[in-house]
C-alpha positions as CSV (number, residue, x, y, z in Angstrom):
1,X,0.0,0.0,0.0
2,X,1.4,3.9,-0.6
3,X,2.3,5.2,2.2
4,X,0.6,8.4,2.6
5,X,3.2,10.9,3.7
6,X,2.6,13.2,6.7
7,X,3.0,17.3,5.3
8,X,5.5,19.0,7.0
9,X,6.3,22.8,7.9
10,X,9.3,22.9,5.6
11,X,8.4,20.9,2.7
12,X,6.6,21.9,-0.2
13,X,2.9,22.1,-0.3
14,X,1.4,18.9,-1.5
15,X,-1.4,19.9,-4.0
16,X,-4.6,17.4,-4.4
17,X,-6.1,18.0,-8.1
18,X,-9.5,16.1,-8.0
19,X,-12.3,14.9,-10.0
20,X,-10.2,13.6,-13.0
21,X,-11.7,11.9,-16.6
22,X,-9.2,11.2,-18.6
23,X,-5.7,9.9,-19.5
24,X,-4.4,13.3,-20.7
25,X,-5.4,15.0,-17.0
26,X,-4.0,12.7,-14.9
27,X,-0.7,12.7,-16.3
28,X,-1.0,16.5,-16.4
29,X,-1.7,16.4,-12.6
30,X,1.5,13.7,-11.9
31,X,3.8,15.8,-14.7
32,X,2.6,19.5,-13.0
33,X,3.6,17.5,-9.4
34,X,0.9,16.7,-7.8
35,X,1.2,14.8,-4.5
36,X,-2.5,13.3,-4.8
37,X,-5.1,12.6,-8.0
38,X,-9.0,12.3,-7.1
39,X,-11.4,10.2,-9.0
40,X,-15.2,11.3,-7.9
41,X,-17.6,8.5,-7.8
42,X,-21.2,10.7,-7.3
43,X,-23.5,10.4,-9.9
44,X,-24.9,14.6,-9.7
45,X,-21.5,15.6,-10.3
46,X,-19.8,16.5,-14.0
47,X,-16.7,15.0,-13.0
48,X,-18.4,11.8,-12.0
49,X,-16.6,8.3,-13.3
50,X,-17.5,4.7,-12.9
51,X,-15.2,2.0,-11.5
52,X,-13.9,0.7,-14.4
53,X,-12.8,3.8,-16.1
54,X,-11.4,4.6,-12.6
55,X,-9.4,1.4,-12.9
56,X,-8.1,2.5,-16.5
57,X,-7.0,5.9,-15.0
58,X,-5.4,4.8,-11.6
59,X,-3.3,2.1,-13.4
60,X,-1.3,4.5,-15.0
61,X,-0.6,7.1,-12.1
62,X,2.8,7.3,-11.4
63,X,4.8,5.7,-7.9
64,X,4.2,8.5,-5.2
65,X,1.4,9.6,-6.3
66,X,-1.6,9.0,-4.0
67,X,-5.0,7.8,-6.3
68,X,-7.8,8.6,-3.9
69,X,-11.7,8.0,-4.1
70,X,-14.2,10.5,-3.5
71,X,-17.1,9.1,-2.0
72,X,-20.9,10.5,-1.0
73,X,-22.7,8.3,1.9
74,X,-21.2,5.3,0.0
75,X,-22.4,1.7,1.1
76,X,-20.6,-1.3,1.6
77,X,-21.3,-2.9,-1.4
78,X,-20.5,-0.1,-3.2
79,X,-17.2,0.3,-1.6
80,X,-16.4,-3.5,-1.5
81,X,-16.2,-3.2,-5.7
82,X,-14.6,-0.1,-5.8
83,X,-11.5,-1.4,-3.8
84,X,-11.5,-4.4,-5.3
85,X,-11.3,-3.7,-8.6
86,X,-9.2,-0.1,-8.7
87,X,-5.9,0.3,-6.9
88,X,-6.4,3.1,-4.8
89,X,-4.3,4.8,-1.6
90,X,-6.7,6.7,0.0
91,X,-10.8,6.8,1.2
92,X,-12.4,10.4,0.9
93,X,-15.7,10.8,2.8
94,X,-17.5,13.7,0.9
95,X,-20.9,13.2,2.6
96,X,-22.9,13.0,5.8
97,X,-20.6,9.9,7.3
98,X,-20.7,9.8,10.6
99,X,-17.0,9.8,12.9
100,X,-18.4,6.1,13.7
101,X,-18.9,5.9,10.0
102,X,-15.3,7.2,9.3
103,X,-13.8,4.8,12.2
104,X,-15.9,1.8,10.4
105,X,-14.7,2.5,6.3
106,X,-11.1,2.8,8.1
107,X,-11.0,-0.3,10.1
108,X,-12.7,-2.3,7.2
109,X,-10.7,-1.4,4.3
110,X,-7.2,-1.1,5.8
111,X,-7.4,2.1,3.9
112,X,-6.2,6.0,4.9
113,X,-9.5,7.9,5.2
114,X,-10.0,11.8,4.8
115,X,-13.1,13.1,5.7
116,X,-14.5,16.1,4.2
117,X,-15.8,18.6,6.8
118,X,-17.6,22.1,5.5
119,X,-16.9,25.4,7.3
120,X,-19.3,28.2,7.1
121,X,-19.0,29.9,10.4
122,X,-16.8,29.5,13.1
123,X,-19.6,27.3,15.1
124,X,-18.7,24.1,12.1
125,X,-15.1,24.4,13.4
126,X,-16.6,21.6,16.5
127,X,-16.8,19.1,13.4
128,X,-13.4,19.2,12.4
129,X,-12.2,18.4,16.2
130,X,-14.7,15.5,16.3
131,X,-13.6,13.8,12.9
132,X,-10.1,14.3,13.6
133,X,-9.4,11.6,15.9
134,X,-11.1,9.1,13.7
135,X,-9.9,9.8,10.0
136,X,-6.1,10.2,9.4
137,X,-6.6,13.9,7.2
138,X,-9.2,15.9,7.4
139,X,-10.1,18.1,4.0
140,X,-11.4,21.8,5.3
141,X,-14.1,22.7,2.2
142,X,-16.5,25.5,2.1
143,X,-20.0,24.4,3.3
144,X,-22.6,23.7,0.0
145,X,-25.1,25.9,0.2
146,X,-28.6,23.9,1.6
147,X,-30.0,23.5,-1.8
148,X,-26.5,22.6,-3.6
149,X,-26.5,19.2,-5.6
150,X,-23.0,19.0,-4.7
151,X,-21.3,18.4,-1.5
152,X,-18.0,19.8,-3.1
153,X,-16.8,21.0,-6.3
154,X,-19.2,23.8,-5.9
155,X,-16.0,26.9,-6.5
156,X,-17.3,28.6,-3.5
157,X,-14.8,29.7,-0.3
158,X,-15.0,30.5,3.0
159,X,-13.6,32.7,5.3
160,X,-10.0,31.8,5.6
161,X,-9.2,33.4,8.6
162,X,-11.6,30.8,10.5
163,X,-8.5,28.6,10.3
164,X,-6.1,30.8,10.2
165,X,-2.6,28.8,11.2
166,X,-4.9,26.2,13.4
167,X,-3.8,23.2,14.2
168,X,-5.3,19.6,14.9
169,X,-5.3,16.2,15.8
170,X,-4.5,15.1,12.6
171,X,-3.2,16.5,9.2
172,X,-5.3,18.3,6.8
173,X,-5.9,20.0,3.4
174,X,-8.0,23.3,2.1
175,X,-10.3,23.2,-0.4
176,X,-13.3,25.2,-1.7
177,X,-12.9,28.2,-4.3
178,X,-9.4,27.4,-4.9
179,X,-7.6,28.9,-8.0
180,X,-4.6,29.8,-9.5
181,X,-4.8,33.2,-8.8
182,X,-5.9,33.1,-5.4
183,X,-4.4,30.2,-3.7
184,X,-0.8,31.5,-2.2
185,X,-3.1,34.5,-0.6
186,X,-5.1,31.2,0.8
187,X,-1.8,29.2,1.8
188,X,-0.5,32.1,3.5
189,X,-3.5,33.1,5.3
190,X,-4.2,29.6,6.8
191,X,-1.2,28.3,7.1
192,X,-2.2,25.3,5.1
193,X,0.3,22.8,4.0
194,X,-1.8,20.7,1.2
195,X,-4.6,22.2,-0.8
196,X,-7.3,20.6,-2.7
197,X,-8.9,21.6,-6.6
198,X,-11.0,20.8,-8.6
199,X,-13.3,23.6,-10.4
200,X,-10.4,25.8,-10.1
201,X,-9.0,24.4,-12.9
202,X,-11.4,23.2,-15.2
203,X,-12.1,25.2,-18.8
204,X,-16.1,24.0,-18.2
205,X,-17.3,21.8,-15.5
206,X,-15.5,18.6,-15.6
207,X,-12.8,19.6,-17.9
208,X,-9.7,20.5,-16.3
209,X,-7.2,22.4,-18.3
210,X,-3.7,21.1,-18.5
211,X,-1.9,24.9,-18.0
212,X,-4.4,25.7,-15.0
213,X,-3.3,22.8,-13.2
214,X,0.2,23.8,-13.6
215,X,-0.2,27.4,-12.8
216,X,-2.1,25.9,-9.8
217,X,0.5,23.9,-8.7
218,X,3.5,26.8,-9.3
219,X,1.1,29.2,-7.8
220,X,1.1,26.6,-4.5
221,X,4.5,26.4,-4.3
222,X,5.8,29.6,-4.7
223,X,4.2,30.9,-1.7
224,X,6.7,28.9,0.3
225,X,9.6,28.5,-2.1
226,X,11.9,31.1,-0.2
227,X,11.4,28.3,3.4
């Protein structure tokens, strides 16, 4: 199994670029450096892919890359096929999943899990103390608005200085909003060490662009090249 590597303060910030289709955008996101590549398996979304084609595309990630799943209030079933059949390093919980949920998923796949947790206000901050101490990362996303089909992927922020150089039990990642243009200002606000994208660097929903993803990934590094 990859080992998933613990970010550190002096390191270079790992960069997640998620919800990927095809071929030509995953080795875009391993040739750009990416530390992580996310494959979305929720049906609403445009960057949605089915287990075989998620096969196809993890096969060919390179060593050190992590190949994670996202997944929405997925069952057992469903997540029995999906690590049988693709060869994945990491569990993301994008939905409702519960910290017993999270503990459960972890213990029975033998699996790293993140769990997504969605900030609004400083009152959601609780959630990301209580999920925590189950999951091994925990990835920070602006909440969906109520009526939102999507849990993620939504290109919204929040208020960075909620977390502002924060610490917890466990590592984590910021997403939500994320873009080339504004993602050292994030960085260096929060402190983060890994950030997450997705819309950010897409041409149309569901198509990332090959020189966003780079300009994402310089753009996430050069905040911290001078440490």
């Amino acid at each position: 199994m990859f080992r998933i590597h613990t970010p550190d303060q002096s390191g270079p910030v790992r960069v997640k670029i998620c919800g990927l289709q095809t071929p030509e955008s995953v080795a875009a996101a391993a040739d750009a450096g990416a530390g992580y590549v996310g494959f979305v398996f929720f049906g609403k979304s445009p960057r949605n892919v089915n287990i075989e084609l998620a096969r196809d595309l993890a096969v060919d990630v390179p060593l050190g890359v992590a190949k994670v799943a996202l997944t929405v209030n997925a069952d057992d079933a469903f997540l029995d096929q999906l690590c049988e059949t693709v060869p994945l390093d990491m569990l993301q919980l994008h939905g409702g999943e519960s910290p017993e949920r999270v503990a459960e998923v972890r213990a029975r796949y033998g699996l790293p899990v993140m769990k997504a947790v969605g900030v609004a206000t400083e009152a959601d901050l609780a959630d990301i103390e209580r999920y925590s101490t189950v999951a091994d990362q925990i990835l920070i996303d602006a909440k969906p608005n109520p009526n939102a089909d999507l849990p993620g992927g939504n290109g919204i922020a929040f208020d960075w200085q909620l977390i502002a150089n924060r610490r917890w039990a466990c590592p984590w990642m910021l997403a939500g909003g994320l873009t080339p243009e504004n993602v050292g200002r994030a960085i260096e606000l929060t402190g983060a060490r890994q950030v997450d994208v997705s819309s950010g660097v897409e041409s149309a929903p569901g198509i990332k662009d090959e020189s966003m993803i780079q300009d994402f990934i310089n753009a996430a590094r050069k905040e911290h090249s001078h440490e």
